[in-house]
C-alpha positions in Angstrom: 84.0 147.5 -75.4 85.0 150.8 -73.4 85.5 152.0 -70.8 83.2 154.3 -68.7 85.2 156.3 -66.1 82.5 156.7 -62.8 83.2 158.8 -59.5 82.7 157.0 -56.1 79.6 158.0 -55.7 78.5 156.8 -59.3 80.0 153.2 -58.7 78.0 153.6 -55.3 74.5 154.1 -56.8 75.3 151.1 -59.5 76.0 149.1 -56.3 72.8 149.9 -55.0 71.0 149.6 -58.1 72.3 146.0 -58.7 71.6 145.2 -55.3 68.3 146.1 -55.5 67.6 144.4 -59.1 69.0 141.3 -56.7 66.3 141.8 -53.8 63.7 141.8 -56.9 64.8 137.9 -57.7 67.3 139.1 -60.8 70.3 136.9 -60.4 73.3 139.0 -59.9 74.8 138.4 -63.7 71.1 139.7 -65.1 71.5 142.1 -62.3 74.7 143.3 -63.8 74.3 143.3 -67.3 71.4 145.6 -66.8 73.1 147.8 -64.8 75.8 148.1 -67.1 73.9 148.3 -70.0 72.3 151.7 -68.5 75.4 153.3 -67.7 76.5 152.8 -71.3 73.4 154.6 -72.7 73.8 156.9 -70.4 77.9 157.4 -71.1 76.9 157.5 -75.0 74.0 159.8 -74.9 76.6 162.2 -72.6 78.8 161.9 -75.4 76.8 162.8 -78.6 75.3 165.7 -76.3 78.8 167.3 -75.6 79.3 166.7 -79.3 76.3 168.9 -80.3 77.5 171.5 -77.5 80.9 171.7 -79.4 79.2 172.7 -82.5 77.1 175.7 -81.4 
């Protein structure tokens, strides 16, 4: 596993995104693990693209 260092704001909008998932009927744990699971795409798509930048 590693770690994924988010701002305020970004911890903020995961909040909110879990909390919404949980209005929808998603328990929290499904809730969490597919917010989670988005952030690391995100994190690892940011990385190989600032990878690629390094290169050109």
């Amino acid at each position: 596993m590693f770690d994924i260092n988010l701002t305020h704001e970004q911890q903020q909008k995961a909040v909110e995104q879990i909390q919404e998932l949980m209005a929808k009927g998603i328990s929290s744990g499904e809730a969490i693990q597919i917010v989670a699971k988005a952030l690391r795409e995100i994190h690892k798509n940011d990385k190989k693209n600032s990878r690629k930048l390094n290169f050109l």
